[in-house]
Residue, then its C-alpha position, 0 to 999 in steps of 0.5 A: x637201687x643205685x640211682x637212688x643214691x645219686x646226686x646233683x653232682x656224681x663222681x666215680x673212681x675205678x680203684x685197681x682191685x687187683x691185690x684186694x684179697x690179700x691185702x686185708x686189713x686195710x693198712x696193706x692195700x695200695x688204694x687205701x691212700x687213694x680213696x683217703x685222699x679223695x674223700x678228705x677232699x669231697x668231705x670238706x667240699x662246701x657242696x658236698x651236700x649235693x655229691x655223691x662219689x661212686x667207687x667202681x666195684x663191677x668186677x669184684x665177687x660178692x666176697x670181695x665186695x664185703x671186703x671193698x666195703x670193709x675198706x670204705x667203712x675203715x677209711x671214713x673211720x680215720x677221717x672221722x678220727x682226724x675230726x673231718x665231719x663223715x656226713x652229708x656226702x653220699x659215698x657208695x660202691x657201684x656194685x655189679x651192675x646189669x648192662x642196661x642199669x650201668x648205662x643209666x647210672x653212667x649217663x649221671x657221672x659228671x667226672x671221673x676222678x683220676x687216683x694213682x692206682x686207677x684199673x689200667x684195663x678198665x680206664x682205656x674202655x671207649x665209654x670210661x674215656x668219655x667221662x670227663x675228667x677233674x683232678x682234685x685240684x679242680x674239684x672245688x673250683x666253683x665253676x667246676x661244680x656249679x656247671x656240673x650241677x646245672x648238667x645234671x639238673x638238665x639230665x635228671x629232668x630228661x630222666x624223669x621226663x620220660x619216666x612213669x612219674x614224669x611230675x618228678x623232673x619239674x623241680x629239675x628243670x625248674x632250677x636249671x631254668x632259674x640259673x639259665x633262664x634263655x634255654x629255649x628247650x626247657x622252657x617246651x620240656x617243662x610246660x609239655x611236663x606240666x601238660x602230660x600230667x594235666x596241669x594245663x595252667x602250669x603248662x601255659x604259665x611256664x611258657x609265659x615265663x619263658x617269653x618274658x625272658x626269651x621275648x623272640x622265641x617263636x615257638x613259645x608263642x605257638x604253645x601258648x595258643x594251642x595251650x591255650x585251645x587245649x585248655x578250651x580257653x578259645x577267645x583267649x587263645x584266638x586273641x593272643x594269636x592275632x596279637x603274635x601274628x601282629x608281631x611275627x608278621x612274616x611267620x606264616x604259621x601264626x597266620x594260619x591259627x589267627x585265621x583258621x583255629x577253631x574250638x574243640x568243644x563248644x558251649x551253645x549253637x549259636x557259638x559253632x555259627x560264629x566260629x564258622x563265619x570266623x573261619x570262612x573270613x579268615x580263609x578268604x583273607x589267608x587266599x588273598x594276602x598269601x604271595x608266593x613269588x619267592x623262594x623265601x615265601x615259599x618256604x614260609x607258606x609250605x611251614x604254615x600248612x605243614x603245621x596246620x589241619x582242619x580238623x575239627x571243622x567237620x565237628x560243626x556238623x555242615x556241609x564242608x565241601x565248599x570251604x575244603x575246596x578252598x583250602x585244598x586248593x591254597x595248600x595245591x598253589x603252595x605244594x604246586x610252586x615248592x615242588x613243581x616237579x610232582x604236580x604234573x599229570x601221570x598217565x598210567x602205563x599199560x599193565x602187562x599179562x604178567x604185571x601186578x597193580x600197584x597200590x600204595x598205602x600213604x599215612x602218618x597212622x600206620x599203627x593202632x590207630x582208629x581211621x587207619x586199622x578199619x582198613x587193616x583188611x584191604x591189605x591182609x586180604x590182598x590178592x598177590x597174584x595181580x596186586x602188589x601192595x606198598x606202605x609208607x609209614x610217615x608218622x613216628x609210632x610203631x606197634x604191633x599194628x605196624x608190624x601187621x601193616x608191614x607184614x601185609x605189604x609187598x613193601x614198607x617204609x617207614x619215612x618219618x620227617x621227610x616229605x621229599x624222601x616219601x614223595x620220591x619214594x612213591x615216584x621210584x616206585x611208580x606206584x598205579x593207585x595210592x590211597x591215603x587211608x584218612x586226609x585231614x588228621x596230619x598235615x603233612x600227610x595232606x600236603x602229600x596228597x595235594x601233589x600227583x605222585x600217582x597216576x590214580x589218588x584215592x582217599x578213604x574215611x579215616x577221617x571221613x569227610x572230602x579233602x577239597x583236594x583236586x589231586x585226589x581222585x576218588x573217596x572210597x565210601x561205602x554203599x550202605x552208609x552214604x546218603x542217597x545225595x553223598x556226592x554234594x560233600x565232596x570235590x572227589x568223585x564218590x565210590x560206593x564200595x559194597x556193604x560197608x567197604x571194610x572188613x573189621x579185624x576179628x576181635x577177641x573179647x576174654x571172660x570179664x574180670x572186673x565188676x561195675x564197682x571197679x569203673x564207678x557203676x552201680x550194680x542194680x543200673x540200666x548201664x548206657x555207655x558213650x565213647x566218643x571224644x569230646x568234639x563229637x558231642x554237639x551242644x544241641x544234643x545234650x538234652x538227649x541224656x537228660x531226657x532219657x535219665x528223667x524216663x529211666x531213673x535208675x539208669x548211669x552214663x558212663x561217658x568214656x575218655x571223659x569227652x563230653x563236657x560236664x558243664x553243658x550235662x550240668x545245666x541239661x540235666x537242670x532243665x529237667x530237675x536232675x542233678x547230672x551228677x547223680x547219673x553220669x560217670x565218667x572215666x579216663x581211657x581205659x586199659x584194653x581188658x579193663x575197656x573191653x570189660x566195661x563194654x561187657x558189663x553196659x547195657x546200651x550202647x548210645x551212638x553220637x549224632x553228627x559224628x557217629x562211632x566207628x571202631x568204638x561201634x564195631x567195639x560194641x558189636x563184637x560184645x553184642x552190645x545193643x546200638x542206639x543210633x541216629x544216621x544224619x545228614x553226612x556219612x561221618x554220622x552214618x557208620x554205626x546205621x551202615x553196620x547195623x544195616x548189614x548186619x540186619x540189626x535194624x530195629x534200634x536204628x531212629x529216624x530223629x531225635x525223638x525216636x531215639x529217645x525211645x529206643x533208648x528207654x525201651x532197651x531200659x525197660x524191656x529186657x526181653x527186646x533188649x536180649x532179643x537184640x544182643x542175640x541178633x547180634x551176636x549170630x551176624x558179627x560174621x558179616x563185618x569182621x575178618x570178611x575177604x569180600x570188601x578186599x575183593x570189592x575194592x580190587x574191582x573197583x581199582x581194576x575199572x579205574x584203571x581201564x578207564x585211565x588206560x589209552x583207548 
């Protein structure tokens, strides 16, 4: 490939080719001179290590590409003749080249070096005019080719940055940074680089770099903490964020980590207490310090929450409606005073015999992603003759997910980096009912929904836990997954939808492929299989695994997207006199075929306990795969109990720790049980995928809120 050839410095030159197939030998042709003169120049560059020189031959035929490259190799022999040394540069014809490859070779050319018998049509093309020129004059100028060098280094690391083998621009953008060690950007391209290839201390150290060179550079100091987070490195990132909060004092965002930042993964118990106390201190002291008086302060705290969410604070495994609650109402104080014009009270209008309701749909993750594709139904299966439905797409990503959105909608926008647009876009088209399908992944989104942009606001559970928002109206829930006291969690009135309240997207699942070899398994194991990510697994259950591997020798856990973590089974398993190791398997995320395989070849399906499995459950049912699981005290731990309820599939449901334990062995010894449970299965999926009837429970519902909005 032509881009291999390519250099730190890449020149090119357009001979006229015109008079090419006559002028043979070389001795005739006018350009021979030319390219002579430009290579005896390049020859004797002291960089000339470094460069290459392109000669534009696009338009020649094969034939007189033979004799383009006859002529090159007949003009390197004078040089050679003349004793001028014909090595190190790099010298090559373009070739013919596709659209799409002289686009990217292009993007590599620093100059154009302009000769006496240049193509006259080729030459006045827009995109050749764009290429800087260099006269031979200026070509061993040293600012000439070191400022070309540093230009290239910037646009090979882009290049590789966004290529299959990302590693490859590190050198790049290590030696432009070398040279200008102030380039902010570089300093966030190379340790993102360091972090896509999973070299997380490389990633921190790159941005430690840069702030000792760029020491008021703010958003090095962001990457550091969360780096630091990522890499469960918590105290650590939690210290250095109150010593950035000390120094940026007027920097809301920092307030808001030093404050509010939570750990991803915990070690003991007791840990996820102490970060709790943390982060109700910290909430209490950010809703007492913040002021708001000012157009300059109000601007800080809408960055500060428009940069932070309380994820992970509903992986603790507590009843978080009192602490949402706080921070719902800090993030309505700062919407209500940034955009007082959206928070006021919209009654609905009078519906028409003829008028169609409304309904918008709001999310940063209109595409394939988990919390919003459980609801994908509620639009496909839409009733267009009195609903009219609305999508805005604020996140980046589009797929083939988006593409079913759109197509499901009456109308879709996909409005990314611009709250104001979306909220006047949902104004304008005075939506009756918008529903945010999850609140609490982005925050953008969130800040949204503390605003009245609709007359009736509803949330589902995308990420299934209140939003403390007093500007949402309704959780749209399910009656089979919500405990009997559902509504002490949360701050919006609670609507038990029918069933499960969702119709999953039918699944196709293919004939199997691999082998249990293929994914690490034995072939003579009792395969349990657990797909969750890593903060859905709580340090009180780990004894779970281990306990069932000492009642089942032969069996493997297979722990997908490599989420728990490895060094709490370790000790686990020690406690009962197993090596973790000689049972746990654990894999990256996999290829859809190669996951769906993989499902198809486990045994047992092992729900998790405070956070149970949604799509990764539905996932499991679809390949008939047997449930264990544990339905806790909250309805995010609740979901697979209120599929394997609807289904009538019950008999692997526990009631506690212990009896979970049991079913979970029983499945591994009792092969006739175990079979008897996936035939179950497989003749009630029917209830759960491709189901209009959760559309039309939801319709209803949305037809009685309305009435009860309308004026009596």
């Amino acid at each position: 490939m032509l881009i291999n050839e390519l250099r730190d410095i890449n020149f090119i030159i357009f001979p006229n080719w015109s008079n090419l197939e006559t002028a043979m030998p070389s001795a005739n042709f006018a350009n021979a001179e030319d390219l002579i003169t430009v290579l005896r120049t390049l020859f004797t560059h002291q960089a000339r290590q470094d460069i290459t020189l392109l000669i534009d031959t696009q338009s020649l035929s094969d034939e007189l590409q033979d004799n383009a490259n006859s002529l090159l190799f007949e003009t390197v022999l004078k040089l050679s003749l003349e004793d001028i040394i014909c090595e190190d540069l790099n010298v090559g014809l373009t070739g013919q080249l596709t659209i799409q490859e002289w686009s990217v070779i292009k993007s590599f050319i620093n100059f154009r070096i302009p000769i006496n018998n240049e193509d006259p049509y080729i030459i006045q093309q827009p995109e050749i005019a764009q290429i800087p020129i260099c006269d031979l004059s200026e070509i061993c100028q040293k600012t000439v080719y070191e400022a070309a060098r540093l230009e290239s280094w910037q646009r090979w690391g882009d290049y590789f940055a966004d290529s299959e083998s990302p590693e490859n621009a590190i050198p790049y953008y290590s030696k432009y940074l070398s040279s200008c060690p102030h380039q902010i950007d570089y300093y966030l391209k190379l340790s993102n680089i360091f972090y896509k290839i999973g070299q997380m201390q490389g990633a921190i150290q790159t941005l430690q770099n840069g702030i000792s060179h760029c020491p008021e550079a703010e958003e090095l100091y962001f990457w550091v903490i969360i780096r630091l987070k990522q890499s469960h490195k918590y105290l650590e990132a939690r210290n250095f964020a109150h010593r950035v909060t000390a120094k940026f004092a007027e920097n809301y965002v920092f307030k808001m980590l030093s404050h509010l930042m939570l750990p991803e993964i915990y070690h003991t118990p007791d840990e996820i207490d102490t970060c709790r106390a943390w982060f109700q201190d910290g909430l209490e002291k950010l809703i007492q310090e913040i002021t708001i008086n000012s157009a300059h302060e109000m601007k800080k705290a809408l960055t500060g929450i428009r940069n932070h969410t309380n994820f992970f604070l509903a992986y603790q495994a507590k009843n978080d409606v009192l602490l949402q609650q706080q921070y719902g109402q800090l993030v309505h104080q700062i919407m209500a005073a940034n955009y007082p014009q959206w928070v006021q009270a919209r009654p609905i209008s009078s519906i028409g015999k003829n008028q169609r309701i409304k309904i918008g749909y709001l999310s940063y993750f209109l595409c394939a992603w988990s919390g919003t594709v459980l609801f994908l139904n509620w639009l496909k299966y839409a009733d267009n003759q009195n609903f009219e439905i609305y999508s805005y797409h604020i996140g980046h990503q589009i797929d083939a997910a988006t593409q079913l959105f759109q197509s499901h909608s009456t109308k879709f926008y996909h409005l990314p980096n611009n709250l104001e647009q979306v909220c006047q876009q949902v104004i304008d088209d005075r939506i009756d009912v918008l529903i945010f399908p999850e609140l609490g992944m982005d925050a953008t989104t969130l800040c949204i929904a503390g605003l009245r942009l609709a007359p009736i606001q509803c949330m589902a559970w995308g990420q299934p836990v209140t939003s403390g928002l007093l500007t949402i109206d309704y959780f749209l829930s399910s009656e089979l997954m919500e405990p009997v006291n559902g509504q002490d969690h949360y701050t919006e009135s609670l609507v038990r939808l029918p069933g499960v309240g969702i119709s999953y997207p039918a699944i196709k699942v293919d004939s199997v492929r691999r082998n249990r070899l293929f994914f690490g398994l034995r072939e003579d194991a009792i395969v349990y299989i657990s797909s969750q990510a890593g903060y859905k697994y709580l340090p009180q259950h780990d004894y779970i695994y281990a306990e069932i591997a000492r009642q089942v020798p032969n069996s493997q856990f297979m722990f997908l997207r490599s989420g728990i973590s490895q060094e709490r089974l370790r000790r686990a398993f020690a406690a009962v006199d197993l090596n973790s190791l000689d049972y746990c398997v654990f894999s990256p995320v996999l290829p859809r075929d190669d996951y769906f395989d993989l499902l198809s070849l486990a045994d047992i399906y092992l729900d998790t306990f405070s956070w149970a499995g949604g799509n990764t459950t539905l996932d499991a049912i679809a390949c008939h795969l047997p449930i264990v699981t544990c339905p806790g005290e909250f309805m995010r731990s609740r979901h697979s109990y209120g599929f394997l309820q609807a289904m009538g599939v019950t008999e692997t449901i526990a009631a506690d720790a212990s009896q979970y334990i049991q079913i979970a062995v029983r499945l591994a010894v009792d092969i006739d049980w175990r079979s008897s449970v996936r035939e179950a299965l497989k003749l009630s999926t029917n209830v759960l995928f491709d189901n209009p009837t959760a559309t039309q429970n939801l319709e209803a519902f949305i037809k009685q809120a309305i009435a009860s909005e309308l004026p009596k």
